[in-house]
DSSP file (Angstrom, degrees, kcal/mol; ACC not computed):
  #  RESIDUE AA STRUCTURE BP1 BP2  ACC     N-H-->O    O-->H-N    N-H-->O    O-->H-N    TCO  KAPPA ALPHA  PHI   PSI    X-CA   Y-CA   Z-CA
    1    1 A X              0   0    0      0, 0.0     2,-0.3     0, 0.0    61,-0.1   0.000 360.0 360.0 360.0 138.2   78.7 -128.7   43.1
    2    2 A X        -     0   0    0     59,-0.2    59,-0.4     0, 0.0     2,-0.3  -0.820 360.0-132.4-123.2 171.4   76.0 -127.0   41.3
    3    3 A X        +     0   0    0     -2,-0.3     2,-0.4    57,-0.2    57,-0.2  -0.662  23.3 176.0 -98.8 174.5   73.6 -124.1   42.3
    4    4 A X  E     -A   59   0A   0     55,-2.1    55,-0.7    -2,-0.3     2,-0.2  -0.917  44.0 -80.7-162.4 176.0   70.0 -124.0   41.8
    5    5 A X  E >   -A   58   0A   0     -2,-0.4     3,-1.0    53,-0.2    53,-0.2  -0.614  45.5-110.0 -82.6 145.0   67.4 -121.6   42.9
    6    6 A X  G >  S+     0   0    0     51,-0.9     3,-0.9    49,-0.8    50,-0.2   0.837 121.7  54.4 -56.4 -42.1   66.0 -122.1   47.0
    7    7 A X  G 3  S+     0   0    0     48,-1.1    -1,-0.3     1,-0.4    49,-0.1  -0.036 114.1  40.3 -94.2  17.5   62.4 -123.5   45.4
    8    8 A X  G <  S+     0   0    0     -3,-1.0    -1,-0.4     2,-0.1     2,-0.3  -0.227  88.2 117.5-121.5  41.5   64.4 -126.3   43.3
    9    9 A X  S <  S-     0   0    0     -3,-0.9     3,-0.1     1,-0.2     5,-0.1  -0.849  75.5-114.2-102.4 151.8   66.7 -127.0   46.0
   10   10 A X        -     0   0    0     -2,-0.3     2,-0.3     3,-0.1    -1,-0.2   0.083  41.0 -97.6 -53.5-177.3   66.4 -130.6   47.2
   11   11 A X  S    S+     0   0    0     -3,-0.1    13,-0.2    11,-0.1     2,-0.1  -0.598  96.4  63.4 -93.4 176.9   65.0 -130.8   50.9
   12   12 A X  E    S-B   23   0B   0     11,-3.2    11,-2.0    -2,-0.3    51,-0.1  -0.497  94.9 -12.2 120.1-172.6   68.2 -131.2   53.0
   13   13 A X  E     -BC  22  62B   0     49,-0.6    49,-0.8     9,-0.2     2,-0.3   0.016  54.3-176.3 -51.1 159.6   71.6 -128.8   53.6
   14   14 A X  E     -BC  21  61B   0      7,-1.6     7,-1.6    47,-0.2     2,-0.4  -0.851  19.0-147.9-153.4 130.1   72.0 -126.2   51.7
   15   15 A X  E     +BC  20  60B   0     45,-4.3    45,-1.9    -2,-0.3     2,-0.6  -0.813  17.3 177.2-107.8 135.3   75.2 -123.5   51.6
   16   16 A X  E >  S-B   19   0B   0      3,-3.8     3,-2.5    -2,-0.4    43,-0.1  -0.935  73.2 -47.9-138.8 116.3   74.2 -119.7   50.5
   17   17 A X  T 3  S-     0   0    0     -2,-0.6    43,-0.1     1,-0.2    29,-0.0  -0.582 123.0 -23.2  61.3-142.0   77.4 -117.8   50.8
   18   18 A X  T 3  S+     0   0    0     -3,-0.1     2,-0.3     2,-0.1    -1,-0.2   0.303 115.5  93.8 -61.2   0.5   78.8 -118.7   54.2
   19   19 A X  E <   -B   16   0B   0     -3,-2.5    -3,-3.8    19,-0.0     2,-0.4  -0.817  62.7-149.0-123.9 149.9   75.6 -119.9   56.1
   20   20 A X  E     +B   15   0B   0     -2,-0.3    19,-0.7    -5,-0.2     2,-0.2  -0.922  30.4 172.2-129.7 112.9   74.8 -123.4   56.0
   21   21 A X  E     -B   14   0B   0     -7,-1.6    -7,-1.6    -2,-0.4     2,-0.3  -0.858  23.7-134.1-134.8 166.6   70.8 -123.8   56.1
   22   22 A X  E     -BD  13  36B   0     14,-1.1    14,-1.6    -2,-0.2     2,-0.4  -0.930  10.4-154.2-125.1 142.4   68.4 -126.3   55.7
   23   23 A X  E     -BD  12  35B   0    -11,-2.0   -11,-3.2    -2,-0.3    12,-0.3  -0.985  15.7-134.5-133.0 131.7   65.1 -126.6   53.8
   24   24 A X  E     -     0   0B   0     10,-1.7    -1,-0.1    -2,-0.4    10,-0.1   0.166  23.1-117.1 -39.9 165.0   62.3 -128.6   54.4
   25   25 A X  E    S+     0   0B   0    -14,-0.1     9,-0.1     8,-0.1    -1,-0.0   0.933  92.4  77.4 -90.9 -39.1   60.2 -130.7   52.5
   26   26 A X  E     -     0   0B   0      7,-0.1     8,-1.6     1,-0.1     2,-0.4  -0.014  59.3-153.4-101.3 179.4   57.3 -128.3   53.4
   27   27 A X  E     - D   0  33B   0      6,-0.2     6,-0.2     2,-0.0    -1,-0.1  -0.850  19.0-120.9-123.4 150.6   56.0 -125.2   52.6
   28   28 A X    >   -     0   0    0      4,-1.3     3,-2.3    -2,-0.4     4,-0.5  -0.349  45.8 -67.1 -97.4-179.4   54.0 -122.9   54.4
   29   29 A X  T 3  S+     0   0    0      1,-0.3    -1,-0.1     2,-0.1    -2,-0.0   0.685 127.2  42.0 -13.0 -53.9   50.6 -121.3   53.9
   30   30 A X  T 3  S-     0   0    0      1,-0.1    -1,-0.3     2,-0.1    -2,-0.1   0.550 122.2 -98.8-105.3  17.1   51.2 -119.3   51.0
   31   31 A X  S <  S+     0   0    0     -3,-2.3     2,-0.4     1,-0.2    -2,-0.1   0.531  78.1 126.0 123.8  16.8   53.1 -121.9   49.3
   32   32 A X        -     0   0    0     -4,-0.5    -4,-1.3     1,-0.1    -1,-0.2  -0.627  61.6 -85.6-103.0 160.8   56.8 -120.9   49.9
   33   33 A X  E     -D   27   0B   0     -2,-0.4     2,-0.5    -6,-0.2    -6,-0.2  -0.222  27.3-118.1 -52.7 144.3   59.5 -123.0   51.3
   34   34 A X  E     -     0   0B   0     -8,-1.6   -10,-1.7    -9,-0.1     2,-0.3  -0.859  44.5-176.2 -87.8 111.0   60.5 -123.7   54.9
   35   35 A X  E     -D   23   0B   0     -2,-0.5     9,-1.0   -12,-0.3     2,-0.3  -0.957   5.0-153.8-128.9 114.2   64.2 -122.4   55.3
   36   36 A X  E     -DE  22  43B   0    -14,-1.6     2,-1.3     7,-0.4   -14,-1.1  -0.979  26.3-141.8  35.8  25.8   66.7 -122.5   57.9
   37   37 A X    >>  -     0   0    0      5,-1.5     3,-2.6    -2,-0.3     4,-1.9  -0.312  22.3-155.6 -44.4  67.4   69.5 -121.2   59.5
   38   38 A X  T 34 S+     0   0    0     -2,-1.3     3,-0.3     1,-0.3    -1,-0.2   0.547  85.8  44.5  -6.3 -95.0   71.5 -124.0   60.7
   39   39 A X  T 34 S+     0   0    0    -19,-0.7    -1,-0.3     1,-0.2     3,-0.1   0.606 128.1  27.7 -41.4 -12.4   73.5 -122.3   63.7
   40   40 A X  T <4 S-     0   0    0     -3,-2.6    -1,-0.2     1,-0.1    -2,-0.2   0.750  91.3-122.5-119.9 -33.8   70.6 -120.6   64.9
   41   41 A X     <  +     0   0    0     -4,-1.9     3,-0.2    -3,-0.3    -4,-0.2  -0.579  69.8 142.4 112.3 -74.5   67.1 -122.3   64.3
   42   42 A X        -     0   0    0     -6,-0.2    -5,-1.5     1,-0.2     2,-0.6   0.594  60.9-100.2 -27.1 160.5   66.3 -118.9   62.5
   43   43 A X  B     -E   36   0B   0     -7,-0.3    -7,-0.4    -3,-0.1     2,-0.2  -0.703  41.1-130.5 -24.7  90.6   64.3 -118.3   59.3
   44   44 A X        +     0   0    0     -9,-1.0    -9,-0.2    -2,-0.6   -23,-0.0  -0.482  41.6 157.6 -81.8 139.1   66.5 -117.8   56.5
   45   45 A X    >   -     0   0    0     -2,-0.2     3,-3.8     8,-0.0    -1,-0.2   0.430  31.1-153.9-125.7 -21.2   66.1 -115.0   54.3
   46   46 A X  T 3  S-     0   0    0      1,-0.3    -2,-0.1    -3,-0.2   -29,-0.0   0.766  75.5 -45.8  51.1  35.9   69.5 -114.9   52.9
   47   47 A X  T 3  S+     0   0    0      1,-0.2    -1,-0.3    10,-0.0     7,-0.0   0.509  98.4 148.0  98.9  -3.8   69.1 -110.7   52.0
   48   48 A X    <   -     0   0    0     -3,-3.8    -1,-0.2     1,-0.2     3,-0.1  -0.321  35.1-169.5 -72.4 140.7   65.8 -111.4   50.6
   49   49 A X  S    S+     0   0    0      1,-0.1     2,-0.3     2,-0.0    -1,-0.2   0.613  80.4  14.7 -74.9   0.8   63.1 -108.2   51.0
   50   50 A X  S >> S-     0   0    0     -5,-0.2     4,-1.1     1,-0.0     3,-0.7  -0.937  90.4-104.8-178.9 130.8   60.0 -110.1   49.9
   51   51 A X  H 3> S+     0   0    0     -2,-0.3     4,-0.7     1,-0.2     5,-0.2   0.692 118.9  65.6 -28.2 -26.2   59.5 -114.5   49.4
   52   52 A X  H >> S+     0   0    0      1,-0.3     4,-1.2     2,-0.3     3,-0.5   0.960 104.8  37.9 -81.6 -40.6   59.7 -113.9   45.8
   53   53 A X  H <> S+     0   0    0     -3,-0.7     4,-1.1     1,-0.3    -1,-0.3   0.846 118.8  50.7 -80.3 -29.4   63.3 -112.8   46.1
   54   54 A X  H 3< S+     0   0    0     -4,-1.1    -1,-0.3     1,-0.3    -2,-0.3   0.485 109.4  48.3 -86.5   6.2   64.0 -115.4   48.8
   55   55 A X  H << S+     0   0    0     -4,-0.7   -48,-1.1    -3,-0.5   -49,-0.8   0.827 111.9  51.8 -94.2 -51.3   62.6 -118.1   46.7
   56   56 A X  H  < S+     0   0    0     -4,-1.2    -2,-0.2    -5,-0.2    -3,-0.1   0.644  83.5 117.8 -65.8 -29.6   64.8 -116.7   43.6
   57   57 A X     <  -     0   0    0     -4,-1.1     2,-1.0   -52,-0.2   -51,-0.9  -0.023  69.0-126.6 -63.9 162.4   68.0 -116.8   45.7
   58   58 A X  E     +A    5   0A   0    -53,-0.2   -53,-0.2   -55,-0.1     2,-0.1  -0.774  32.9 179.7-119.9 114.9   70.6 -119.2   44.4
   59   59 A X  E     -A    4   0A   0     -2,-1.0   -55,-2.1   -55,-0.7     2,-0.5  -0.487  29.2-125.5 -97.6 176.8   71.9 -121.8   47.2
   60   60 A X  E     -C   15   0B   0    -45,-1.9   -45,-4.3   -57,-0.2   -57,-0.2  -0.950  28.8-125.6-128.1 112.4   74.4 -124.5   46.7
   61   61 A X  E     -C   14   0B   0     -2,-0.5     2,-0.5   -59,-0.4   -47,-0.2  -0.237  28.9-152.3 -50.5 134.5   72.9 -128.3   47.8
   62   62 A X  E     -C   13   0B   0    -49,-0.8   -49,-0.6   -61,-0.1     2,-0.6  -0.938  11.4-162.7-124.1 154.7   75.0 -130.1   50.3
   63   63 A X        -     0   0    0     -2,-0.5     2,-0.3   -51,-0.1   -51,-0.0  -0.913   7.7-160.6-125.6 159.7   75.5 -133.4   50.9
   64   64 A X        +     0   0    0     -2,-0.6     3,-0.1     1,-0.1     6,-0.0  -0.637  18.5 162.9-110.2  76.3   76.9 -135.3   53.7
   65   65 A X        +     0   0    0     -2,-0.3     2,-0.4     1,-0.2    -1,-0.1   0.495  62.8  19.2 -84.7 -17.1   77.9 -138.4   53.0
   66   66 A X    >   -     0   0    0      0, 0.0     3,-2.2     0, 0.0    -1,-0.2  -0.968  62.6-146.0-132.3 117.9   80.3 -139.7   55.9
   67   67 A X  T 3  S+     0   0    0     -2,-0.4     4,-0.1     1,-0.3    -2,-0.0   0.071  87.7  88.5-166.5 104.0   80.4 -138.2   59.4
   68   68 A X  T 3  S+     0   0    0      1,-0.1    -1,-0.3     2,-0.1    -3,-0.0  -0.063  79.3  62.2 -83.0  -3.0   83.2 -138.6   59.9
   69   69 A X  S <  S+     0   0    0     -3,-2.2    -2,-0.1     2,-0.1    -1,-0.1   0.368  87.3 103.3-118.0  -7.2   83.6 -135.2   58.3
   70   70 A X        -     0   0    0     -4,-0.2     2,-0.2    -6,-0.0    -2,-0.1   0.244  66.4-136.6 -94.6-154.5   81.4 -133.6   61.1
   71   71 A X        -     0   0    0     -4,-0.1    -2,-0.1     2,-0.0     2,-0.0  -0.706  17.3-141.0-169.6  96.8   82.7 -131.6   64.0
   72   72 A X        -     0   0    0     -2,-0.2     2,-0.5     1,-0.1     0, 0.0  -0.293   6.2-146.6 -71.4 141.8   81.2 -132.3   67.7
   73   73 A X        -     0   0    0     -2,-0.0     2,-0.7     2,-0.0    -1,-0.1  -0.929   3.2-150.5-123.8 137.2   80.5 -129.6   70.3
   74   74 A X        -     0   0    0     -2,-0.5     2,-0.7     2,-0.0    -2,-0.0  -0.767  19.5-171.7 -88.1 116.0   81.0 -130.3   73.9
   75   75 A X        -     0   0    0     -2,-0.7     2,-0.4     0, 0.0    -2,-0.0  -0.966  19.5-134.0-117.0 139.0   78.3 -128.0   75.6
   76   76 A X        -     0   0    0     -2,-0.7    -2,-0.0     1,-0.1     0, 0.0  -0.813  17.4 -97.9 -99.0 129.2   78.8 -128.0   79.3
   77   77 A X              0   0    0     -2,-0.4    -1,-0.1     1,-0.2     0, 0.0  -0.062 360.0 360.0 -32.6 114.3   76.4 -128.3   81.8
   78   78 A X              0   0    0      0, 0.0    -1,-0.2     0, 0.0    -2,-0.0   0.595 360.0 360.0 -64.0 360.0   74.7 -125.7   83.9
């Protein structure tokens, strides 16, 4: 596993600390990445005040290569 910076991260999973987010291939108006929160849909910001910092933060790429490795959630109907 290596780290990189959010704006070299591949598009795909990504782990920063404990939250597991996803980045896009695209970027938005003023040119910063489209980030993630997995469990929520949310924006990820990961502590950042300001793009620059969230751009700077250092995630760790993941990849998923079988899944089999995944974990299903039964949500029950209303």
């Amino acid at each position: 596993m290596f780290a990189c910076r959010l704006d070299h991260c591949p598009p795909g999973l990504f782990l920063a600390g404990d939250c597991l987010g996803f980045k896009s291939e695209y970027r938005n108006e003023r040119g910063t990445c489209e980030a993630y929160v997995v469990s929520s849909g949310e924006f990820f910001w990961g502590g950042a005040k300001n793009a620059e910092e969230r751009e700077a933060l250092m995630v760790t790429p993941v990849e998923i290569t079988d899944a089999s490795a995944l974990r299903l959630v039964s949500i029950e109907s209303e």
